[in-house]
SELO-963799 format. One record per residue (C-alpha): residue in three letters; z, x, y. Coordinates in steps of 0.25 Angstrom, whole numbers, m for minus. Example, Ala and Ser with C-alpha at 12.3 -4.5 7.8 and 13.67 -1.06 7.14 Angstrom:
# residues 2
[site "ALA",[31,49,m18]]
[site "SER",[29,55,m4]]
END
This chain:
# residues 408
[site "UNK",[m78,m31,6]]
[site "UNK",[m72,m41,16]]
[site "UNK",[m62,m34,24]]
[site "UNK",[m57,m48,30]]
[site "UNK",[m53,m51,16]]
[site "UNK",[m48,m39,14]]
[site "UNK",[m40,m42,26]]
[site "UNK",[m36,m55,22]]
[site "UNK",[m30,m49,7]]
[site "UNK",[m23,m37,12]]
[site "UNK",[m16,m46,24]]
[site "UNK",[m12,m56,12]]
[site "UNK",[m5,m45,4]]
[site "UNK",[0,m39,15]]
[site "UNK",[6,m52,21]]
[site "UNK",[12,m53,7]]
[site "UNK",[18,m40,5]]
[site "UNK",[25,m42,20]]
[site "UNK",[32,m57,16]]
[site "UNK",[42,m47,9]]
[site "UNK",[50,m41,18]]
[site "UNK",[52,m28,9]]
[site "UNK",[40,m24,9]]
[site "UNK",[42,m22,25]]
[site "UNK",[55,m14,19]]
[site "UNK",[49,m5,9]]
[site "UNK",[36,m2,15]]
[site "UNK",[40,m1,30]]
[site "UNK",[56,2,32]]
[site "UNK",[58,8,19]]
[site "UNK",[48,21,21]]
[site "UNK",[51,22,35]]
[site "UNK",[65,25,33]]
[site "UNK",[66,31,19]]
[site "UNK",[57,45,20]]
[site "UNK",[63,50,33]]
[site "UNK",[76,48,27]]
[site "UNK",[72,55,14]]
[site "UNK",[63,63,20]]
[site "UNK",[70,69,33]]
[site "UNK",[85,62,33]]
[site "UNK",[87,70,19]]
[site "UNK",[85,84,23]]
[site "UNK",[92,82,36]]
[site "UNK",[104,74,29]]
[site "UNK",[105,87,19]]
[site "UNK",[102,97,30]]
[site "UNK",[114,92,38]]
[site "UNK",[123,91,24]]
[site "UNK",[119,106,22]]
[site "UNK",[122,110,36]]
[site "UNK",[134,105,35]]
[site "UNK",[138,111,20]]
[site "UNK",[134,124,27]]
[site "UNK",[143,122,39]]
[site "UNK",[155,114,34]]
[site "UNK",[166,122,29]]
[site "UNK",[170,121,15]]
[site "UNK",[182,125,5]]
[site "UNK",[176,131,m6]]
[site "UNK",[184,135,m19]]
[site "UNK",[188,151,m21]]
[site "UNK",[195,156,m34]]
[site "UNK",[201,169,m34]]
[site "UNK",[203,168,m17]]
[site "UNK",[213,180,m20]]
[site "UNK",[202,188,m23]]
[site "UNK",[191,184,m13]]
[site "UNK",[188,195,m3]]
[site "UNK",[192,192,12]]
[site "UNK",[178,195,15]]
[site "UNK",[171,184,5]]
[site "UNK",[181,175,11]]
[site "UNK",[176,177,23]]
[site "UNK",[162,175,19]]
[site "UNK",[165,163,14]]
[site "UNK",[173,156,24]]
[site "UNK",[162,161,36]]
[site "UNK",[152,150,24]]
[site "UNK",[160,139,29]]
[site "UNK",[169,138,19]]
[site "UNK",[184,137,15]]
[site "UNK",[190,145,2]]
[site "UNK",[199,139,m5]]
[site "UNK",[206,144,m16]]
[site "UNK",[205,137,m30]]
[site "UNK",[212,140,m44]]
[site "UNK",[197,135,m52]]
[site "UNK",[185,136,m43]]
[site "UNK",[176,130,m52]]
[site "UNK",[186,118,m54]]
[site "UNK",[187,115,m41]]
[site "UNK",[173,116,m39]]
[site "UNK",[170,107,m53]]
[site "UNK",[180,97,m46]]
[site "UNK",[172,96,m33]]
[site "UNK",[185,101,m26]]
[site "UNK",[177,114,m19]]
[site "UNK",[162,113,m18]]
[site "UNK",[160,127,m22]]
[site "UNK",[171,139,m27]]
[site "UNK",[170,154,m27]]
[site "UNK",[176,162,m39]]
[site "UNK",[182,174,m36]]
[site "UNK",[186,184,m46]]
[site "UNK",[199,191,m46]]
[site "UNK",[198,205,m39]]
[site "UNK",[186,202,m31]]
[site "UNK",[189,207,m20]]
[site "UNK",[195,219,m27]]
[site "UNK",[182,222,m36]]
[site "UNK",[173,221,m22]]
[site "UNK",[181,230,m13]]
[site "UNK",[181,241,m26]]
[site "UNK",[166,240,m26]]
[site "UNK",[166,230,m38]]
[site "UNK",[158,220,m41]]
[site "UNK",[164,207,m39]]
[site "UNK",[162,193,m44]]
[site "UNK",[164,178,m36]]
[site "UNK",[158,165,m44]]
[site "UNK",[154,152,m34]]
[site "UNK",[157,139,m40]]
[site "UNK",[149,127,m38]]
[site "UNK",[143,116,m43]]
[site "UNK",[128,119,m41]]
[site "UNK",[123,104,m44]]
[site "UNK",[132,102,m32]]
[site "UNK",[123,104,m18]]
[site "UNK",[136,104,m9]]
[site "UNK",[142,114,m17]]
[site "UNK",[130,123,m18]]
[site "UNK",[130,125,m3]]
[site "UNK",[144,128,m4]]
[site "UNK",[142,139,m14]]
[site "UNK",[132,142,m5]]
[site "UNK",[142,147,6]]
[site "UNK",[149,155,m6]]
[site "UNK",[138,162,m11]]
[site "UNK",[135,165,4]]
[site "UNK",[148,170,6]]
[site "UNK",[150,180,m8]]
[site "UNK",[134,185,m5]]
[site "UNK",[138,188,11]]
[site "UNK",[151,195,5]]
[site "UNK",[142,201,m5]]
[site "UNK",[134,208,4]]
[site "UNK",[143,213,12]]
[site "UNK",[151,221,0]]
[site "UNK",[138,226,m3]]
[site "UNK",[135,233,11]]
[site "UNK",[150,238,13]]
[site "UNK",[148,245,m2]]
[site "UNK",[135,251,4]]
[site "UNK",[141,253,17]]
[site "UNK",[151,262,9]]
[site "UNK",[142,269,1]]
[site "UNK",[135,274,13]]
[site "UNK",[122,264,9]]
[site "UNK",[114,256,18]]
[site "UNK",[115,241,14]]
[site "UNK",[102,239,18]]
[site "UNK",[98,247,5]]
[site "UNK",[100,234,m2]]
[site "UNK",[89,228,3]]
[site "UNK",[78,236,6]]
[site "UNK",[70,225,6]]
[site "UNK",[70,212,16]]
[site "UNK",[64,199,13]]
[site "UNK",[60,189,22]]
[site "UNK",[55,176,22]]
[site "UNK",[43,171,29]]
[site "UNK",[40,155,29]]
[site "UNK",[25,154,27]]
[site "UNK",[26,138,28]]
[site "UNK",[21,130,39]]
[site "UNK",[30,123,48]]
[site "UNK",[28,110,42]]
[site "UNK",[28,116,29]]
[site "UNK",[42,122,31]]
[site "UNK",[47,108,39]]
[site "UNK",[42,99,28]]
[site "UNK",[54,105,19]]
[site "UNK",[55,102,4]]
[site "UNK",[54,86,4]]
[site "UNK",[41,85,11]]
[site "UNK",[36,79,0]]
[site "UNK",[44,68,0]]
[site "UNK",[34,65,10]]
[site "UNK",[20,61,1]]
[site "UNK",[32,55,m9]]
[site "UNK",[36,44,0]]
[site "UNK",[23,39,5]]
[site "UNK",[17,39,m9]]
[site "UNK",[31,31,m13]]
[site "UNK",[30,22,m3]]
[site "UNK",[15,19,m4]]
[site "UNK",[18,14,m19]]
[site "UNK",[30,4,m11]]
[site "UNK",[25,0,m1]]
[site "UNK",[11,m5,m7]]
[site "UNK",[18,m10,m21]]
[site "UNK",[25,m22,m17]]
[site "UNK",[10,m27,m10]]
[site "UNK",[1,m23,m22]]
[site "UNK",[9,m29,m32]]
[site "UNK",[10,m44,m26]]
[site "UNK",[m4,m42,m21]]
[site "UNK",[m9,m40,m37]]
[site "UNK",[0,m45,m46]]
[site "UNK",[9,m53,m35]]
[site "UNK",[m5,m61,m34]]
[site "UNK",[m7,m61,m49]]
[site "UNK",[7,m68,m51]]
[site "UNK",[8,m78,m39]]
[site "UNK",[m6,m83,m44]]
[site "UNK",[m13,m79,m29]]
[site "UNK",[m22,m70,m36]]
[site "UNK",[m31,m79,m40]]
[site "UNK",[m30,m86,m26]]
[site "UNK",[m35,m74,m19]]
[site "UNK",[m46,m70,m30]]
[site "UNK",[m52,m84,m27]]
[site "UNK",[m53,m84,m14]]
[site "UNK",[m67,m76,m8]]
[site "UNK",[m60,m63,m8]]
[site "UNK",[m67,m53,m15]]
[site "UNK",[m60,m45,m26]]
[site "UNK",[m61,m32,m18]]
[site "UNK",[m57,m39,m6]]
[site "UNK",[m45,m42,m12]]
[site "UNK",[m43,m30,m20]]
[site "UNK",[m42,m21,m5]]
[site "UNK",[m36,m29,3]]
[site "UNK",[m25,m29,m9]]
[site "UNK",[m25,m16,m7]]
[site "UNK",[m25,m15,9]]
[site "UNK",[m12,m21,9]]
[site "UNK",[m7,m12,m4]]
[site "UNK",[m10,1,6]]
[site "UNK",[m4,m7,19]]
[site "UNK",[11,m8,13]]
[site "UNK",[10,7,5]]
[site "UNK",[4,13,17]]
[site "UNK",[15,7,27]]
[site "UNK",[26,12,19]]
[site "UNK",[21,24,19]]
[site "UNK",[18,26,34]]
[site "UNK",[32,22,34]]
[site "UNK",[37,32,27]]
[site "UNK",[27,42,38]]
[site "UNK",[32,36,49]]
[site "UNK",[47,35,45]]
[site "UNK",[46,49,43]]
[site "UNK",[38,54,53]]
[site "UNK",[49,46,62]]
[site "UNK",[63,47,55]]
[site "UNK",[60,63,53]]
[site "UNK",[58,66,67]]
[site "UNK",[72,56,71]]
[site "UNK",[78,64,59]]
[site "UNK",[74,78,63]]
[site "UNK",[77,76,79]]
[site "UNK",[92,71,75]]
[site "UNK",[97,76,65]]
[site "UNK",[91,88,61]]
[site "UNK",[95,95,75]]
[site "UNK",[111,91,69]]
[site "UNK",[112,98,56]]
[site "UNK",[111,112,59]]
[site "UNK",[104,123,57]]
[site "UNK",[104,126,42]]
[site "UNK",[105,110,41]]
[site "UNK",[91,111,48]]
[site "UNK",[85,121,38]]
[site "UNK",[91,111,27]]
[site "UNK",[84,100,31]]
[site "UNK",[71,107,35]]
[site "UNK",[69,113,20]]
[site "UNK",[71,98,16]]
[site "UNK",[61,93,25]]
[site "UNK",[69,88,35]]
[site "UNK",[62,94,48]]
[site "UNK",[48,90,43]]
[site "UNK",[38,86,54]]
[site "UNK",[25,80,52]]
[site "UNK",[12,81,62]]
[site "UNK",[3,70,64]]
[site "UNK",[m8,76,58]]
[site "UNK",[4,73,46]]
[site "UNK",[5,61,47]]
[site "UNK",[m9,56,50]]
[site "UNK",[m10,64,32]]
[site "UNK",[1,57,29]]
[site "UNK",[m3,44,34]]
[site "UNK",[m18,47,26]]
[site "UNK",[m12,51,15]]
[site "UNK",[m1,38,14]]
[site "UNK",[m15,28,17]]
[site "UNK",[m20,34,3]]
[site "UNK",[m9,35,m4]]
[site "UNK",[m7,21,m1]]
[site "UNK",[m21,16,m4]]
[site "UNK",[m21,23,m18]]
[site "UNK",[m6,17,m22]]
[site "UNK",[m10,3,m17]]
[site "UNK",[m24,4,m24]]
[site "UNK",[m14,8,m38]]
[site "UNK",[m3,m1,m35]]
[site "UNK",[m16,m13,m37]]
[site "UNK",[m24,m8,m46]]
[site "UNK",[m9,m7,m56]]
[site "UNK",[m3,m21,m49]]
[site "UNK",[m15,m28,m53]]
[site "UNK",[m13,m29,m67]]
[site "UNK",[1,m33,m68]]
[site "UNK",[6,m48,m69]]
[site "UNK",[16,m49,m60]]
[site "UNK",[22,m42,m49]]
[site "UNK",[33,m38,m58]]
[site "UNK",[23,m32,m69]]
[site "UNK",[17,m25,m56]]
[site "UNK",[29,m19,m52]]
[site "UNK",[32,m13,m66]]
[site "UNK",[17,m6,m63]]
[site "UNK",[19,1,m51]]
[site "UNK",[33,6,m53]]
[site "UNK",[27,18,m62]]
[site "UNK",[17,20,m50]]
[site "UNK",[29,27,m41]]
[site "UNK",[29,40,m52]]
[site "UNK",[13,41,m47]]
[site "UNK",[19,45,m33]]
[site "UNK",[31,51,m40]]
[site "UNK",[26,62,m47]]
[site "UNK",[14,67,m38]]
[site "UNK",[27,66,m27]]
[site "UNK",[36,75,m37]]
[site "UNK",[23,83,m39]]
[site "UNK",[22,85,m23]]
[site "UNK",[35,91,m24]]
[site "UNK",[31,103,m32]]
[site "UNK",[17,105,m26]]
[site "UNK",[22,120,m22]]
[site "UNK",[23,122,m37]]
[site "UNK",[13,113,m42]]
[site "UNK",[3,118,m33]]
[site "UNK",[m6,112,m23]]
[site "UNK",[m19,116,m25]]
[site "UNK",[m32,107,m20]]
[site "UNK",[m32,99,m34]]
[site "UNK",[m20,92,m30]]
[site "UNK",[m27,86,m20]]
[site "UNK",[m37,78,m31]]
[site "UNK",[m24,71,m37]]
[site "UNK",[m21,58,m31]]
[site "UNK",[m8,54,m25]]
[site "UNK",[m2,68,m28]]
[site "UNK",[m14,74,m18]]
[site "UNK",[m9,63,m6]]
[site "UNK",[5,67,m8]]
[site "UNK",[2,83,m7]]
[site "UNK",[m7,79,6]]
[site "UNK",[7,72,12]]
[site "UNK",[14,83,8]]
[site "UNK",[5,93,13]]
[site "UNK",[3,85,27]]
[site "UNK",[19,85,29]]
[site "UNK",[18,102,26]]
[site "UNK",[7,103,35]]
[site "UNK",[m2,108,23]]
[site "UNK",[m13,98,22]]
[site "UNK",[m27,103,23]]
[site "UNK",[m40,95,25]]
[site "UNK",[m46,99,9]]
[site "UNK",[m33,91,3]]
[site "UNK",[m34,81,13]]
[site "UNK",[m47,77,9]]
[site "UNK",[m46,79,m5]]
[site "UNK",[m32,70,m6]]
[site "UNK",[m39,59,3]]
[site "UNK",[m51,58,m5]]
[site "UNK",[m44,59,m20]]
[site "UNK",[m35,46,m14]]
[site "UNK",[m47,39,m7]]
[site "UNK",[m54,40,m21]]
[site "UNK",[m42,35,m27]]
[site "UNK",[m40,23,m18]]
[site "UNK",[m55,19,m22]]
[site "UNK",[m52,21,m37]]
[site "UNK",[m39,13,m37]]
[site "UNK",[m45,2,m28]]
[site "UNK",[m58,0,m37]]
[site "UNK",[m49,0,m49]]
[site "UNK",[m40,m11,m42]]
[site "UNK",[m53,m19,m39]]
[site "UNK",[m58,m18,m53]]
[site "UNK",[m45,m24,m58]]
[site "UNK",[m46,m36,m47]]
[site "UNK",[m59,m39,m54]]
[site "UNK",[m53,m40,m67]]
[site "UNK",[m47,m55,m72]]
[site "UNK",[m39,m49,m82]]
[site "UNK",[m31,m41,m71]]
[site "UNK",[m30,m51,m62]]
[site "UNK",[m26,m62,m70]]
[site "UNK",[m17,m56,m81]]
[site "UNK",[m6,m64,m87]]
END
């Protein structure tokens, strides 16, 4: 093989892709900007709206306030909230006047200080996020109140309260600290790298196949003394260049916009804000050791989808025609990405490491948690190096076909 050639076609395509000015958008500005907004902007923007659900105070409809103790009032109030007194809770909370009620049953307060057993109803609208943290505060409040009933009663009856819980549990975090940063969207992570893999690269390797095939250059460039392989990889150089910029975009935009986000605003949404945003991911930190995986990882990934996006492009007529063939492509990184989000359940045992495209996307993921081992890492780098070579030998064998390349 001629690498000067190779050269030669792979500087063509690429010259190609680049007359378009949206492939600079989509493979460069697009991923630099989108994940760290997704990634990071996300769990800090609902941190901050939780921290200030928490903290802001709110009315809250009560039924039967002529019967609310003094005391659960109290509690109540001390959650940030103000009681107002309502005919029909659960119509005013149907009609989005109050974002959550509390029922209170005629002679509460009377049934409580006999020793009775009383009951209070919480009305909300539970597909409802704003009012669930609101009830939230109410269920606080009435389980606060509860308790303290309960240790008065015992207190009277010359008990302990203590003897209700004769056992203390505790819970002890056994995660790393990159574990416990990397939160619950992690694996977004593996799922926009793979995603913009398949963008990036698509646009170039559908005018580099059946662009050529409909503008009729094909059969300039086979004529020429370029070899068939020659032209096959250099194709496919120039595939990898525009899939793996757009996915070192999405690296680098996170790696960058996370720590601006982090130093910012995290610092400005509070402390239970914080918590918020740390179990969505919003505090996750990556090492270079990380990123050097991550980057790896993106340079196979984008190998294997630019050797598939050829090897499919190749046999359609026309750009249009290819577009209709890659389209269904997106599900072969959707899945094994919806698949990486279950992995706790699914399991991750060492098989999963043989499956192509899922195995890179549990690598990423365990890189971002700090979890990658050298056993996996060689097994995932092999299983796609060995597929890079199938798919490429397959994308030559249809460049030396005349019914593929010349189909009408």
């Amino acid at each position: 093989m001629r690498w000067s050639f190779v050269r030669r076609v792979a500087a063509k395509e690429i010259l190609s892709t680049l007359r378009d000015h949206r492939a600079i958008v989509s493979n460069l500005v697009i991923p630099l900007l989108l994940l760290p907004v997704i990634m990071l902007g996300l769990p800090l923007l609902l941190g901050g709206l939780f921290q200030r659900e928490a903290t802001t105070v709110t009315e809250l409809a009560v039924e039967g306030a002529e019967h609310l103790p003094a005391e659960l009032a109290a509690a109540i109030e001390a959650q940030a909230a103000v009681l107002v007194a309502v005919d029909d809770a659960e119509t005013a909370v149907r009609a989005d006047e109050y974002p959550a009620g509390l029922i209170v049953t005629p002679g509460f307060a009377d049934t409580v200080a006999g020793g009775g057993r009383a009951e209070v109803v919480v009305v909300v609208k539970e597909a409802n996020l704003r009012a669930e943290l609101n009830a939230g505060k109410l269920r606080s409040a009435v389980d606060a109140y509860r308790r303290g009933v309960v240790a008065e009663r015992l207190v009277d009856a010359g008990i302990d309260p203590a003897v209700l819980e004769p056992v203390a549990v505790s819970t002890l975090d056994a995660s790393t600290a990159a574990e416990r940063s990397s939160g619950q969207l992690a694996w977004l992570i593996p799922f926009f790298i793979a995603i913009w893999t398949l963008t990036g690269g698509q646009m170039t390797a559908i005018d580099a196949t059946a662009g050529e095939k409909e503008r009729g250059t094909l059969e300039v460039l086979l004529v020429t003394p370029v070899r068939r392989g020659e032209v096959v990889f250099g194709k496919f150089l120039a595939v990898v260049t525009f899939g793996l910029s757009a996915a070192l975009m999405a690296i680098v935009g996170f790696v960058l916009g996370g720590t601006v986000l982090r130093r910012l605003f995290l610092p400005l949404i509070g402390q239970e804000g914080g918590e918020m945003a740390a179990m969505m991911g919003g505090t996750l930190t990556i090492t270079p050791t990380t990123i050097v995986l991550l980057v790896v990882s993106s340079v196979l990934m984008a190998a294997v989808v630019a050797a598939l996006l050829m090897s499919v492009t190749l046999f359609a007529r026309s750009f249009k025609e290819a577009q209709t063939y890659v389209a269904p492509m997106s599900f072969l990184l959707i899945v094994p990405a919806i698949a990486l989000q279950f992995k706790d359940l699914i399991g991750t045992g060492a098989f999963v490491y043989w499956i192509p495209v899922y195995n890179v996307m549990i690598l990423m993921d365990d890189a971002v948690k700090g979890a990658a081992r050298l056993a996996p890492i060689l097994t995932t780098w092999g299983v796609m190096a060995a597929l890079i070579a199938v798919l490429l030998a397959f994308a030559y064998a249809n460049f030396r076909r005349e019914n593929v390349l010349f189909r009408t």
